[in-house]
C-alpha positions as CSV (number, residue, x, y, z in Angstrom):
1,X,0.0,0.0,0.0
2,X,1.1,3.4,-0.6
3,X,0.0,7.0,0.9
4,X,-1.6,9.5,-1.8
5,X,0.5,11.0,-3.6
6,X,0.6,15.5,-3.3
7,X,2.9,18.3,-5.3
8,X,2.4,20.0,-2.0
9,X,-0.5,21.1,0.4
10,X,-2.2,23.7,-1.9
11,X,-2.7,20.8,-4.1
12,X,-3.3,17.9,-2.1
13,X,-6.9,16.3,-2.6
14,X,-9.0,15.7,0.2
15,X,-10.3,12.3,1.3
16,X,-13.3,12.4,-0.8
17,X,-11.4,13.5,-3.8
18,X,-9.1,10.6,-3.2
19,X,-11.6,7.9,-3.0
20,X,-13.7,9.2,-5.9
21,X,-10.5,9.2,-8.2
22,X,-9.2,5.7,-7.4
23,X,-13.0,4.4,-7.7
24,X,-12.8,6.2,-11.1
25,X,-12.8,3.9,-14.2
26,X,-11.3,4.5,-17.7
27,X,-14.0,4.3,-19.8
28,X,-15.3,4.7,-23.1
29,X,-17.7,7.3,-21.9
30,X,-19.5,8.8,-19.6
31,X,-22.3,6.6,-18.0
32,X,-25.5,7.9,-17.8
33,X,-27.9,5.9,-15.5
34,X,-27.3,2.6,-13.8
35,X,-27.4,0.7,-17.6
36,X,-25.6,2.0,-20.3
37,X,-24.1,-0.4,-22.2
38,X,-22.7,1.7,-24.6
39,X,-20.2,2.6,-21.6
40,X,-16.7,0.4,-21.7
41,X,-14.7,0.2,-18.7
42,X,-11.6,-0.5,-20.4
43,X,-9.1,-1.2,-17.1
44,X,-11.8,-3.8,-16.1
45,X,-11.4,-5.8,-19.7
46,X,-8.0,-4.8,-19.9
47,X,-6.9,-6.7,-16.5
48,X,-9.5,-9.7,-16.8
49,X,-8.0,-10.6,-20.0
50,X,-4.6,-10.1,-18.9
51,X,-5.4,-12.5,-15.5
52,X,-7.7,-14.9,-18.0
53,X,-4.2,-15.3,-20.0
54,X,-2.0,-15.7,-17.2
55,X,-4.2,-18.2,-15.5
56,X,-4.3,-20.1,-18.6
57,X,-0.6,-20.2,-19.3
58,X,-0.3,-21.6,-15.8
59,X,-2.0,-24.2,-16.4
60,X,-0.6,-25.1,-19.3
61,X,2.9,-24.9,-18.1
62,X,1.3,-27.3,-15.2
63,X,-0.3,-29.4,-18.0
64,X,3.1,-29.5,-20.3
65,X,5.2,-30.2,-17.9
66,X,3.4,-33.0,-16.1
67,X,5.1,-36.0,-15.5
68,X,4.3,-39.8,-14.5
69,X,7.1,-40.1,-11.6
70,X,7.5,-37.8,-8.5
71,X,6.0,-34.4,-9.1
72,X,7.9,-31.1,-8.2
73,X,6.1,-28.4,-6.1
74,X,4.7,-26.6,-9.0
75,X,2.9,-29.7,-10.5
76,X,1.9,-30.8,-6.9
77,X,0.3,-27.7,-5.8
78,X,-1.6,-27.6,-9.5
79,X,-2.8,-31.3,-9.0
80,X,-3.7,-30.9,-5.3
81,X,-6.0,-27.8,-6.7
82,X,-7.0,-29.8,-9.6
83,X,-8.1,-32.6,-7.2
84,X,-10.2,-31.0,-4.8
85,X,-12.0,-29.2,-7.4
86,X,-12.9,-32.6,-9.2
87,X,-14.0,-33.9,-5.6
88,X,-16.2,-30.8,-5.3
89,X,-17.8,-31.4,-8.8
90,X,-18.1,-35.1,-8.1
91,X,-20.3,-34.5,-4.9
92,X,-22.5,-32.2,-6.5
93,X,-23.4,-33.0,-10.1
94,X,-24.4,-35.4,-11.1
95,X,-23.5,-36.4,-14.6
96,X,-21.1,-35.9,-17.4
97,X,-18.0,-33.8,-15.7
98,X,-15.6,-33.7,-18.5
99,X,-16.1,-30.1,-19.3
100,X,-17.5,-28.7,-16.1
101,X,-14.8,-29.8,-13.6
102,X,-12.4,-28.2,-15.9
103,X,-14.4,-24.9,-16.1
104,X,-14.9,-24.9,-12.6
105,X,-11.1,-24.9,-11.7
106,X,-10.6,-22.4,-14.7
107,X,-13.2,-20.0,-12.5
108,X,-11.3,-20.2,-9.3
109,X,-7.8,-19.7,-11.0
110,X,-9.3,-16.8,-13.0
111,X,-10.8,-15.4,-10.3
112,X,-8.4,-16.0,-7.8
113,X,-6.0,-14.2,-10.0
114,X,-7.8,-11.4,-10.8
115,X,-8.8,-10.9,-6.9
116,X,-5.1,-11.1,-6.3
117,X,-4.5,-7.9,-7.8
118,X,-5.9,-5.7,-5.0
119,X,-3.0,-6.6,-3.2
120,X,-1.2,-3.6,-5.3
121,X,-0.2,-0.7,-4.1
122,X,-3.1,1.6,-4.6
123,X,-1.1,4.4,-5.6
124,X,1.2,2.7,-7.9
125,X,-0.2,3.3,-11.5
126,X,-1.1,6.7,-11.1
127,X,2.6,7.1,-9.3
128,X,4.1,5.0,-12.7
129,X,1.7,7.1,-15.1
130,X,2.7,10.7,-13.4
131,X,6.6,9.2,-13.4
132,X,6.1,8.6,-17.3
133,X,4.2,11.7,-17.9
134,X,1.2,10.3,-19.5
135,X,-0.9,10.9,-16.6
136,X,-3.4,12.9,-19.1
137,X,-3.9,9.6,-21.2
138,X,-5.2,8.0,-18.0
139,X,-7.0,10.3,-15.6
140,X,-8.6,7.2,-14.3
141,X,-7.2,3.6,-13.8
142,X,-9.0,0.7,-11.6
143,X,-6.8,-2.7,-11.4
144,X,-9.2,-5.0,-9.4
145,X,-12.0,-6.5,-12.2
146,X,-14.0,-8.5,-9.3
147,X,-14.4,-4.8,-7.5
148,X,-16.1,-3.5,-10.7
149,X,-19.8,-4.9,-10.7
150,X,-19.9,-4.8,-14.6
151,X,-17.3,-7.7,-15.0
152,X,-18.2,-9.7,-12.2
153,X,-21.4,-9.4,-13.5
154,X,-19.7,-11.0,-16.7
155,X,-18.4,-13.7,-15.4
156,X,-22.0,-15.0,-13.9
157,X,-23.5,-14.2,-17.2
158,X,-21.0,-16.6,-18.6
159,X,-22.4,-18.8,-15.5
160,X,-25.9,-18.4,-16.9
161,X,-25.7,-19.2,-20.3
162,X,-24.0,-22.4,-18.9
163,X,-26.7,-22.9,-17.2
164,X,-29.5,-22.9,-19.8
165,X,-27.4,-24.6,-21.7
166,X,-27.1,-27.6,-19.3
167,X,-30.5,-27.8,-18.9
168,X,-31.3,-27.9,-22.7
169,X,-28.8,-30.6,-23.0
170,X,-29.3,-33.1,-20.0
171,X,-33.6,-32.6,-20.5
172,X,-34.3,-31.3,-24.0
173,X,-35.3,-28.4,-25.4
174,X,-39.0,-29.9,-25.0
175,X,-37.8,-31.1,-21.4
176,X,-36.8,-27.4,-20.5
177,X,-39.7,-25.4,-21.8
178,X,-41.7,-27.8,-20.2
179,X,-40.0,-27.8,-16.9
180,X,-40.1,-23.7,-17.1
181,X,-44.1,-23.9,-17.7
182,X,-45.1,-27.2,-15.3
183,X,-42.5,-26.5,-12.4
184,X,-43.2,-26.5,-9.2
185,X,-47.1,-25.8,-9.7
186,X,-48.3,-28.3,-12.4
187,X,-49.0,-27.2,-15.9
188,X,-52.2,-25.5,-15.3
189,X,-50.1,-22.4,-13.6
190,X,-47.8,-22.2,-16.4
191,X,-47.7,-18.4,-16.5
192,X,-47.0,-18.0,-12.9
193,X,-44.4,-20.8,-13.1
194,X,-42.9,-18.9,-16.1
195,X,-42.5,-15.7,-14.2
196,X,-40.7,-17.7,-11.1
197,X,-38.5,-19.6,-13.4
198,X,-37.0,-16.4,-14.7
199,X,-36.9,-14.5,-12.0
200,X,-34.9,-17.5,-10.3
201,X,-32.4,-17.8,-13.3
202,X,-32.2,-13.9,-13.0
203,X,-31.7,-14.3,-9.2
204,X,-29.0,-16.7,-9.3
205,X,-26.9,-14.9,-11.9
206,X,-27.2,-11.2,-10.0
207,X,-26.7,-12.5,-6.7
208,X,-23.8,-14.5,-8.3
209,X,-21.5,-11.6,-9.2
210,X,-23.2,-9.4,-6.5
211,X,-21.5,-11.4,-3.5
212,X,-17.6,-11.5,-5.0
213,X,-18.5,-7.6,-6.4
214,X,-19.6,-6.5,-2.8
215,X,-16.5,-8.3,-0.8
216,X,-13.9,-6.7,-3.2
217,X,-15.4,-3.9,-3.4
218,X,-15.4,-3.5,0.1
219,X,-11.9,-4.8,0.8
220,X,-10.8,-2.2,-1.9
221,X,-12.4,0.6,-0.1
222,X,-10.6,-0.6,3.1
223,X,-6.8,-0.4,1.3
224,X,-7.8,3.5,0.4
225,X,-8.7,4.7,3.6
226,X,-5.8,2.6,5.1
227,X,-3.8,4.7,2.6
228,X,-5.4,8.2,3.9
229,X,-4.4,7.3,7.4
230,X,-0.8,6.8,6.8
231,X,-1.4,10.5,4.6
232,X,-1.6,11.8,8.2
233,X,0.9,14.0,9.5
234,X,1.2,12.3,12.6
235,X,3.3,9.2,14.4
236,X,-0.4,7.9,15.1
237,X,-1.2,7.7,11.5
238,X,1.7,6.3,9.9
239,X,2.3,4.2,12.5
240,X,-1.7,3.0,12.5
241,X,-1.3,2.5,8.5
242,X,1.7,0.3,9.1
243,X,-0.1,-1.8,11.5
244,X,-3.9,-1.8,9.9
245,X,-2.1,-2.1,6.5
246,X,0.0,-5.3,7.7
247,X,-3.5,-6.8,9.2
248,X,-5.7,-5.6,6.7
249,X,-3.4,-7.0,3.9
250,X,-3.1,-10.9,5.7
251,X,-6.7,-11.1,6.2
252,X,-7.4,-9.9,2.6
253,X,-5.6,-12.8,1.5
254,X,-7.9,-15.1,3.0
255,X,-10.8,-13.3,1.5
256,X,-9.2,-13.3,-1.9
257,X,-9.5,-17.1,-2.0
258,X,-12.6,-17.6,-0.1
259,X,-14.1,-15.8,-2.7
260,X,-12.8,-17.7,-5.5
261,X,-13.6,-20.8,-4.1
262,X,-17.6,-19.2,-2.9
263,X,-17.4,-18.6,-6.6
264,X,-16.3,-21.5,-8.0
265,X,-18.4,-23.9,-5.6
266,X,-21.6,-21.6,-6.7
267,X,-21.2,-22.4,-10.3
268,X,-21.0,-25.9,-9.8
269,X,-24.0,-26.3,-7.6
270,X,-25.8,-24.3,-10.5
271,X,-24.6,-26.2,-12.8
272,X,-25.7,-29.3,-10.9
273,X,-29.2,-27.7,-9.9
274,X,-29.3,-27.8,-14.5
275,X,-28.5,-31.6,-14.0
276,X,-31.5,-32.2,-11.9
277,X,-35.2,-31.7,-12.5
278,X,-37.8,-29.7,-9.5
């Protein structure tokens, strides 16, 4: 973590103006109103595809370099995680897991990775991009996808269409429109079973990327005012940034994982709930 950087007290921000800028995103555009998808947060794609290619090369390196004898650390820590993911999926669906257990430790490396990156310095791109003078070119620059509620909101999307795509597969198209209109009430209260189903899929999907959104989010928010408090001209500040910082940053790394794996373990029991019929 770093303490806001100031060209002096006339032009040091206050905490407000702080918080604001780091929450900033560099986007296409101006957003106007909660929905505007004509609004692109670029530093949210930029990031997720950069942590959605590293993840991937890690796993190939674990993949490529995989041998038959006595693994080294690297392979054994990638087979351990491969393992209890493929227990997890096991235990919950129910059915054909060559693609899903895969996916599944795909979403916890990917988001895993991507959480990771709020360990940071929260200062240090705008530091780098004032160093290189190009601090005009990005005014705004958010590292942390999962603390931006458009690209967690993605991810669950992604989730989603897996979802309906499970069901169509493992009941039929015929079987899935039919459980939509006859489930749980019987055929006769097709509408209002309609309605239910949709706003369940809809549920599961918001609530999905809501809860990782709301925990980065929040554990963001915590590393900025840690960072004010060490701004502080005083031995109680720096010394309390030092301290809260050190605390904050060890327990974040629990959460960083936890989340993952909330994540991960979500999307297989909805992909397992597709398996299944009410």
């Amino acid at each position: 973590m770093a303490t806001p950087t100031v060209d002096g007290a006339a032009h040091a921000p206050t905490a407000s103006e702080y918080i604001r800028h780091h929450l900033g995103h560099l986007s296409t555009g101006h957003q106007n109103g909660p929905v505007d998808f004509s609004v692109i947060n670029m530093d949210t794609v930029f990031w997720s595809i950069a942590m959605g290619i590293v993840g991937s090369l890690i796993l190939w390196s674990a993949a490529r370099k995989a041998t038959a004898g006595v693994p080294g650390r690297f392979q054994a820590a990638v087979e351990m995680l491969f393992e209890m993911v493929d227990d997890q999926a096991k235990s919950i669906v129910h059915g054909d897991r060559s693609f899903i257990a895969p996916a599944a430790l795909t979403v916890f490396v990917w988001v895993a990775l991507m959480n990771c990156l709020d360990f940071l310095p929260v200062d240090m791109f705008s530091s780098a991009f004032a160093a290189l003078g190009v601090e005009h070119l990005f005014p705004y620059h958010r590292v942390v996808p999962t603390a931006d509620i458009n690209g967690t909101i993605g991810i669950s999307l992604g989730v989603l269409v897996l979802m309906i795509y499970y069901g169509i597969k493992i009941k039929g198209f015929g079987g899935w429109i039919h459980e939509l209109l006859a489930a749980p009430f019987g055929i006769w209260m097709a509408p209002f079973n309609l309605l239910l189903n949709i706003i369940e899929y809809a549920a599961k999907m918001v609530s999905l990327g809501m809860r990782l959104f709301g925990n980065m989010f929040a554990g963001e928010l915590l590393f900025l005012l840690i960072a004010l408090l060490g701004a502080s001209a005083t031995a109680f500040g720096v010394v309390g940034h030092i301290i809260a910082g050190s605390i904050w940053a060890i327990f974040h790394i629990l959460i960083v994982f936890l989340q993952a794996f909330i994540f991960m373990m979500l999307t297989l029991v909805y992909l397992g709930q597709a398996h299944e019929g009410h």
